[in-house]
N, CA, C and O atoms as a GROMACS GRO file, in nm:
protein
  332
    1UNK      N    1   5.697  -2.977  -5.059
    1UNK     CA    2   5.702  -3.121  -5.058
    1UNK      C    3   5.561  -3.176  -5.082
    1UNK      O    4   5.476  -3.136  -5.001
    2UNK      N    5   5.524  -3.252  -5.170
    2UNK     CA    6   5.382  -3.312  -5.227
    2UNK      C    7   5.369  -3.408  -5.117
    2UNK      O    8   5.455  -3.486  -5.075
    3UNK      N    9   5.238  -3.386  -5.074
    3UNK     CA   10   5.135  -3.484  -5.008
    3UNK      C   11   5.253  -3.643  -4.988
    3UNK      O   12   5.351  -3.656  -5.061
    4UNK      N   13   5.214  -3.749  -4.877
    4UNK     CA   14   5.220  -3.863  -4.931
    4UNK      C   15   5.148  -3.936  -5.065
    4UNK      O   16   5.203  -4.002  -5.152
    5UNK      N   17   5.021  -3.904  -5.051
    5UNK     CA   18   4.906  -3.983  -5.119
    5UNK      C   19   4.936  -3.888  -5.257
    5UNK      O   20   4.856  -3.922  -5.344
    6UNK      N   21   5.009  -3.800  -5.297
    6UNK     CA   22   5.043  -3.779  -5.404
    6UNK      C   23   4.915  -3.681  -5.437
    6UNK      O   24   4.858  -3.710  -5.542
    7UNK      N   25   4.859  -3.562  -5.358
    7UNK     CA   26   4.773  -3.488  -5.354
    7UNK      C   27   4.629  -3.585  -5.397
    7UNK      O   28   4.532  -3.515  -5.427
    8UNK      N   29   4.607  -3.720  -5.402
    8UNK     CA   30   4.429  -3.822  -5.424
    8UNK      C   31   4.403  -3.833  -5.275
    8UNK      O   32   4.476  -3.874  -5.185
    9UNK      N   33   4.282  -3.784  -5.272
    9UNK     CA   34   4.184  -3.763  -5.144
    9UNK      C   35   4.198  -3.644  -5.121
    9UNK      O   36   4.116  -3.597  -5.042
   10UNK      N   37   4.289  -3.560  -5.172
   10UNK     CA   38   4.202  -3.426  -5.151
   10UNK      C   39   4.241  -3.317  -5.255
   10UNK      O   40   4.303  -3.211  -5.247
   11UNK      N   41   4.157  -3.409  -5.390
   11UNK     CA   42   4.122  -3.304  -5.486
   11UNK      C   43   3.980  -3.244  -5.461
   11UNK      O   44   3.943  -3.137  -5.510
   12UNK      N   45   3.895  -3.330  -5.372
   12UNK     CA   46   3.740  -3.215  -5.373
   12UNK      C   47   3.794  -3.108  -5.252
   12UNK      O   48   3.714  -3.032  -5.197
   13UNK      N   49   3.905  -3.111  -5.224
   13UNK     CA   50   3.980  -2.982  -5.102
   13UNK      C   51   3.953  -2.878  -5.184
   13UNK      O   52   3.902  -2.776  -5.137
   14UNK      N   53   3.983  -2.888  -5.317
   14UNK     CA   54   4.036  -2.730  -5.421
   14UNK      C   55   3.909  -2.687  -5.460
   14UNK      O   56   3.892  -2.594  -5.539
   15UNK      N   57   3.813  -2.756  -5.404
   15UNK     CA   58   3.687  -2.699  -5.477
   15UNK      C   59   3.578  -2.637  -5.335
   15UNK      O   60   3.594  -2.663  -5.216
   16UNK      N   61   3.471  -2.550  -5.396
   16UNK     CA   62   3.356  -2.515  -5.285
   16UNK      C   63   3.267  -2.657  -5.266
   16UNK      O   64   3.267  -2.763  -5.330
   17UNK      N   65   3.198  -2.616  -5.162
   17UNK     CA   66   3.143  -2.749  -5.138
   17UNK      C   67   3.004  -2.758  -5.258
   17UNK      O   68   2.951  -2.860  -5.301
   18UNK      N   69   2.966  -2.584  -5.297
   18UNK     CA   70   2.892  -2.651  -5.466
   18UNK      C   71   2.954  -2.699  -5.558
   18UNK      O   72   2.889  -2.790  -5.609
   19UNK      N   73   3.106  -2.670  -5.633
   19UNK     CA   74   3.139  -2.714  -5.696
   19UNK      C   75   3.167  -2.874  -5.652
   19UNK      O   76   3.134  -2.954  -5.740
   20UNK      N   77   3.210  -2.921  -5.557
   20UNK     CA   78   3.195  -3.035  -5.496
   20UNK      C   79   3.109  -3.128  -5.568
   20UNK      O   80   3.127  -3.203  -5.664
   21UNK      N   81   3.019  -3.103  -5.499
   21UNK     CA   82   2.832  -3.156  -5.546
   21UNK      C   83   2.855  -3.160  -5.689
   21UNK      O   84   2.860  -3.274  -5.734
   22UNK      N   85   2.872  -3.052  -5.785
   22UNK     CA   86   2.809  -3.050  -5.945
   22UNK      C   87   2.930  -3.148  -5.982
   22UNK      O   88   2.924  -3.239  -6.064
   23UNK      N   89   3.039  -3.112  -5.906
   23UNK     CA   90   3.135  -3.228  -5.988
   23UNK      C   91   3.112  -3.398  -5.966
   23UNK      O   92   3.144  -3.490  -6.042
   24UNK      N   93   3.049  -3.402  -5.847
   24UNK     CA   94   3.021  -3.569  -5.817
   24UNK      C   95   2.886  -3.613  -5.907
   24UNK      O   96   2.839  -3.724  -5.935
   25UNK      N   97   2.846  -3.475  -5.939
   25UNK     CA   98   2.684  -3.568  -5.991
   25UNK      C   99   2.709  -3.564  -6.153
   25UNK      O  100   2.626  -3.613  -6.229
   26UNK      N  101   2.827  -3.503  -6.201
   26UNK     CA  102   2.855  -3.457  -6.350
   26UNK      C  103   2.950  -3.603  -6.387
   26UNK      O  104   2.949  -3.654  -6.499
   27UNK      N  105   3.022  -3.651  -6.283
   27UNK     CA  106   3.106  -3.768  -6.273
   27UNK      C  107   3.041  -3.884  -6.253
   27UNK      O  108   3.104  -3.989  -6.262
   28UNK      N  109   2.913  -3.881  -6.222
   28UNK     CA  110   2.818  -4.011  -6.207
   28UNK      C  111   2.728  -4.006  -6.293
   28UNK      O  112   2.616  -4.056  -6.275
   29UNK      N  113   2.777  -3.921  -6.444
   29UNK     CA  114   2.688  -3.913  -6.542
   29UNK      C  115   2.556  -3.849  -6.621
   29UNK      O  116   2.506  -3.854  -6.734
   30UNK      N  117   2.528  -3.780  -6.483
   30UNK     CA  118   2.439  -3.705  -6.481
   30UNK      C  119   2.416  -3.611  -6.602
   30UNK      O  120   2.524  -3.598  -6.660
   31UNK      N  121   2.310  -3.534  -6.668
   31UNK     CA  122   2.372  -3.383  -6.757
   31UNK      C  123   2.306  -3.242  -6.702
   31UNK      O  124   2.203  -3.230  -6.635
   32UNK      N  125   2.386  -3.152  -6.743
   32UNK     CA  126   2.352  -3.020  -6.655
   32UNK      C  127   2.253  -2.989  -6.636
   32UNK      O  128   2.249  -2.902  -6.549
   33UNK      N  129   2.100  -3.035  -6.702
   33UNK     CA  130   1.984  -3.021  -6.646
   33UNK      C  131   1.932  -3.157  -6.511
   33UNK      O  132   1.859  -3.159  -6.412
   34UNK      N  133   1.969  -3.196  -6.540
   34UNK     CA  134   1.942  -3.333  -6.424
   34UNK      C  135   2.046  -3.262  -6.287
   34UNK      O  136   1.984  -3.236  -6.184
   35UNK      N  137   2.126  -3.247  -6.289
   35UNK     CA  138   2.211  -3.220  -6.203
   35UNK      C  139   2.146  -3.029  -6.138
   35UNK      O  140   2.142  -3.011  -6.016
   36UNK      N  141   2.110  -2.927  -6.223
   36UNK     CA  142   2.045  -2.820  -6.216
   36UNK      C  143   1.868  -2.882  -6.128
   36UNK      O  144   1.839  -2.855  -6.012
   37UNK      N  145   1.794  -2.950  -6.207
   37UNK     CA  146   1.686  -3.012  -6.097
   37UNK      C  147   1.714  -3.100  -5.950
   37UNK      O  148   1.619  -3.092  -5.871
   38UNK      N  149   1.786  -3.151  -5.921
   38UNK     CA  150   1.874  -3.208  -5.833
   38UNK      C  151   1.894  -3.128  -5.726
   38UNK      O  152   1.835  -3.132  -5.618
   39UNK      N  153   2.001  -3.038  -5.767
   39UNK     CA  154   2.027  -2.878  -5.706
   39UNK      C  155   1.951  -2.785  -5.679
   39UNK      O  156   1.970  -2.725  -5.574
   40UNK      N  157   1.845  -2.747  -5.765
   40UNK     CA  158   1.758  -2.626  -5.735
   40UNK      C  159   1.871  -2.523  -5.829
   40UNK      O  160   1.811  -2.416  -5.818
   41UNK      N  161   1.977  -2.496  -5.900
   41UNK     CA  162   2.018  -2.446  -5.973
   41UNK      C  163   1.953  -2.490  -6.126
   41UNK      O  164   1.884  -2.580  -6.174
   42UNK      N  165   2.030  -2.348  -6.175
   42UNK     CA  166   1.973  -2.315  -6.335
   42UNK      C  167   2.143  -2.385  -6.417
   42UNK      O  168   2.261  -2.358  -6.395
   43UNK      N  169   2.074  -2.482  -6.516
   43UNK     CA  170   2.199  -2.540  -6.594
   43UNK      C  171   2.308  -2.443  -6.642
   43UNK      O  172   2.417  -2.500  -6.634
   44UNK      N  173   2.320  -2.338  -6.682
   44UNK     CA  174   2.369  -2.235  -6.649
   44UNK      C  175   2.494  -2.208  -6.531
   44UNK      O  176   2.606  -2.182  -6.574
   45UNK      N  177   2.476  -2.212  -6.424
   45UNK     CA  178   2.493  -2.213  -6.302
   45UNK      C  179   2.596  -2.348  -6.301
   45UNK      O  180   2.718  -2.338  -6.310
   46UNK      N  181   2.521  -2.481  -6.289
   46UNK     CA  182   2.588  -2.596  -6.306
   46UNK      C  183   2.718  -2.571  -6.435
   46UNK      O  184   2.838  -2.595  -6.423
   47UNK      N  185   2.673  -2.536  -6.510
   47UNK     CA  186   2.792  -2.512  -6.635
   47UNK      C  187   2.922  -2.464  -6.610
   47UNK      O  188   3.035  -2.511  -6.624
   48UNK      N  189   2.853  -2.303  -6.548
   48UNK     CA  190   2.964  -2.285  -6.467
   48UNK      C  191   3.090  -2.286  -6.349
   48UNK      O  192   3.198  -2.227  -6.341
   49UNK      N  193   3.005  -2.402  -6.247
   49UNK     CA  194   3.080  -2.455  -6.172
   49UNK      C  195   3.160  -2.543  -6.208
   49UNK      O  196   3.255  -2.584  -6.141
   50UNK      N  197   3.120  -2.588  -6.349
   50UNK     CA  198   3.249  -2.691  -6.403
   50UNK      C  199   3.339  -2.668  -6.438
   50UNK      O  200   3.448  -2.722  -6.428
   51UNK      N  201   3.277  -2.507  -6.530
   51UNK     CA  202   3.403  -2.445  -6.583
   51UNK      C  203   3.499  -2.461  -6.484
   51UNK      O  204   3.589  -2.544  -6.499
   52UNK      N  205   3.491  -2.391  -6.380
   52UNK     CA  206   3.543  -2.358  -6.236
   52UNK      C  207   3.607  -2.493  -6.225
   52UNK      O  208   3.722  -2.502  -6.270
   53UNK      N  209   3.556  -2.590  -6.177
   53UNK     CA  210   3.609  -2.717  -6.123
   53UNK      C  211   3.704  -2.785  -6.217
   53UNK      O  212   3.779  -2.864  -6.160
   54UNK      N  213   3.720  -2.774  -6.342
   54UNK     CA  214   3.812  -2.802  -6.432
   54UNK      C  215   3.908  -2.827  -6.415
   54UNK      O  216   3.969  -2.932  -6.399
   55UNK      N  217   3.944  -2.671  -6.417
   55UNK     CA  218   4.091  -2.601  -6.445
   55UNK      C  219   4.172  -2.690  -6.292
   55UNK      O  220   4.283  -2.742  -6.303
   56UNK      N  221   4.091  -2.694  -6.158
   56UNK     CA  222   4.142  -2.717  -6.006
   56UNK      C  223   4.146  -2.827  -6.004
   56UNK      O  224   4.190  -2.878  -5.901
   57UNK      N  225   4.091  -2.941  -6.147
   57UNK     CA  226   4.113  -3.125  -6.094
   57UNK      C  227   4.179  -3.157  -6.217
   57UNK      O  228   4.182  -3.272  -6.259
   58UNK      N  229   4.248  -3.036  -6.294
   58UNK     CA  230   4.342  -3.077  -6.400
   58UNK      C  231   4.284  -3.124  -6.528
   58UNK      O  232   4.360  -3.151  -6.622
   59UNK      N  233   4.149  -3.136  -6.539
   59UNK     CA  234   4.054  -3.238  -6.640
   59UNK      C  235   4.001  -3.108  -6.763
   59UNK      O  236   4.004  -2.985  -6.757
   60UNK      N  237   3.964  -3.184  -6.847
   60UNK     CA  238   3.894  -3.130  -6.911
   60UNK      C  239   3.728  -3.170  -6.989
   60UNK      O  240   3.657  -3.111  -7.070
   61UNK      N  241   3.717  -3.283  -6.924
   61UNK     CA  242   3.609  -3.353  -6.947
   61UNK      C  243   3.496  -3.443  -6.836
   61UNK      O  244   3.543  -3.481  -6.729
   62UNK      N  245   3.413  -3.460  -6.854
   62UNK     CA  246   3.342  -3.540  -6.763
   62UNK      C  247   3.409  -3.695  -6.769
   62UNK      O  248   3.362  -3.777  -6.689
   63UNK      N  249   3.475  -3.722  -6.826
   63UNK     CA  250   3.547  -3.855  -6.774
   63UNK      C  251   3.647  -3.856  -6.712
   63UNK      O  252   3.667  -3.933  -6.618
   64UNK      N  253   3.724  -3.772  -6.753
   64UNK     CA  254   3.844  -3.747  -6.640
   64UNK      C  255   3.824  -3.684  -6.531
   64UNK      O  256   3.927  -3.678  -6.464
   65UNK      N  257   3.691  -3.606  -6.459
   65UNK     CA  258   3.645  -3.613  -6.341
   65UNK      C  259   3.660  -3.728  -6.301
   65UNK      O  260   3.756  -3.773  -6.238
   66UNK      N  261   3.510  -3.810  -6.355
   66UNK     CA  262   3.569  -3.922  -6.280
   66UNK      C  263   3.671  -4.008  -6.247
   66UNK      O  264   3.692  -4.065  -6.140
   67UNK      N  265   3.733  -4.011  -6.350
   67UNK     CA  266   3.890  -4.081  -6.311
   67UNK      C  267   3.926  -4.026  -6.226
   67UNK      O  268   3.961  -4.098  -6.132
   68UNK      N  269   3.941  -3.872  -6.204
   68UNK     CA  270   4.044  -3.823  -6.073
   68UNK      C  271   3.958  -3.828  -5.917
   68UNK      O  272   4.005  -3.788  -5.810
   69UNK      N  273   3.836  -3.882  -5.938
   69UNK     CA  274   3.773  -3.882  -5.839
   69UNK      C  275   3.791  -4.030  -5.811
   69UNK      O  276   3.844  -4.070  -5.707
   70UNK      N  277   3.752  -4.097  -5.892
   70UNK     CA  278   3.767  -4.256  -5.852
   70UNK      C  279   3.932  -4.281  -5.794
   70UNK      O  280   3.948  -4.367  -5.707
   71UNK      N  281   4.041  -4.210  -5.841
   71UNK     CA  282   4.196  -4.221  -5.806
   71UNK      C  283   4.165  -4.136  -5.719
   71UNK      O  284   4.227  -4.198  -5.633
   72UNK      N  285   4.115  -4.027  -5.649
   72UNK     CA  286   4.135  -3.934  -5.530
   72UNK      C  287   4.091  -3.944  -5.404
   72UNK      O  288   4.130  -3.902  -5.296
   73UNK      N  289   3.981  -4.022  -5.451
   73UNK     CA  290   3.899  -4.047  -5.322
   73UNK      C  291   3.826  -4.200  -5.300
   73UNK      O  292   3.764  -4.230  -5.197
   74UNK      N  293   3.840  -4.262  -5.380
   74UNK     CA  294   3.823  -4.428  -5.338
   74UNK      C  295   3.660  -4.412  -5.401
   74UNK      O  296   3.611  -4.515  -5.448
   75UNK      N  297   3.607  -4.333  -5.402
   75UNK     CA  298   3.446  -4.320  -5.491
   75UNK      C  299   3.436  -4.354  -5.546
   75UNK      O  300   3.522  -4.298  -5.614
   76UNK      N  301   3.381  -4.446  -5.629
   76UNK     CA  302   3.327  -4.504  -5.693
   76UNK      C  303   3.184  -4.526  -5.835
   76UNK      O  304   3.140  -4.616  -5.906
   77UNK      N  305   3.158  -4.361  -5.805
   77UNK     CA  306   3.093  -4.331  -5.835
   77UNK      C  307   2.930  -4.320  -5.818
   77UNK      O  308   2.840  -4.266  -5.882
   78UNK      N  309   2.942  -4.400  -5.698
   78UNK     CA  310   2.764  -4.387  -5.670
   78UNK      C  311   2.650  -4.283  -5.611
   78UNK      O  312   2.660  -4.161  -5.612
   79UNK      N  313   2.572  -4.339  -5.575
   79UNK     CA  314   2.490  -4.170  -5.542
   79UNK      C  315   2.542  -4.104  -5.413
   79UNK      O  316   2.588  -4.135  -5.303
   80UNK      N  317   2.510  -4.001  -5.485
   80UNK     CA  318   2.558  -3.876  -5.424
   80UNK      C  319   2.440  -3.841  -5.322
   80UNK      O  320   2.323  -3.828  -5.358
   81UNK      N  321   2.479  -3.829  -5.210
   81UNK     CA  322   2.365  -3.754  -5.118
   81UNK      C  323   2.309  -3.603  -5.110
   81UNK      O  324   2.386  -3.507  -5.105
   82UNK      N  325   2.185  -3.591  -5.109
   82UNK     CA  326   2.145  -3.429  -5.097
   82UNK      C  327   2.114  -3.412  -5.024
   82UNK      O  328   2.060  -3.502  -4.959
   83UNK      N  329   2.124  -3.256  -4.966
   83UNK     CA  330   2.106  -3.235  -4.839
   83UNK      C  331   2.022  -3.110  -4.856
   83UNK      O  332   1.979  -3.051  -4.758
   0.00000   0.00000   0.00000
């Protein structure tokens, strides 16, 4: 039986909490070197967590991240906190 909320608010569930991160800062426009300095990862690295994060938010692009993030989680797209 599917979620009430129709599985939005917890598509960053299907992901690690790095893929998390590369997907919020790849969805706020960022590009894999900005997001790799950010991180302390090699763009490389970032690349591949998208691969990864893809296939688990149904998308195939950096805009339809954000769409499923802006529909999943009320985000809006703004900055992302580092920790």
């Amino acid at each position: 039986m599917p979620p009430e909320d129709g599985g939005r608010g917890r598509l960053l569930d299907r992901l690690t909490p790095q893929q998390s991160q590369v997907v919020r800062l790849a969805a706020s426009g960022l590009t894999k070197r900005q997001i790799a300095d950010r991180l302390l990862l090699s763009p490389r690295t970032v690349g591949f967590h998208l691969y990864q994060a893809f296939p688990k938010l149904g998308g195939t692009s950096r805009a339809q991240l954000r769409d499923a993030l802006d529909a999943g989680s009320g985000d809006r797209g703004g900055p992302v906190p580092v920790r």
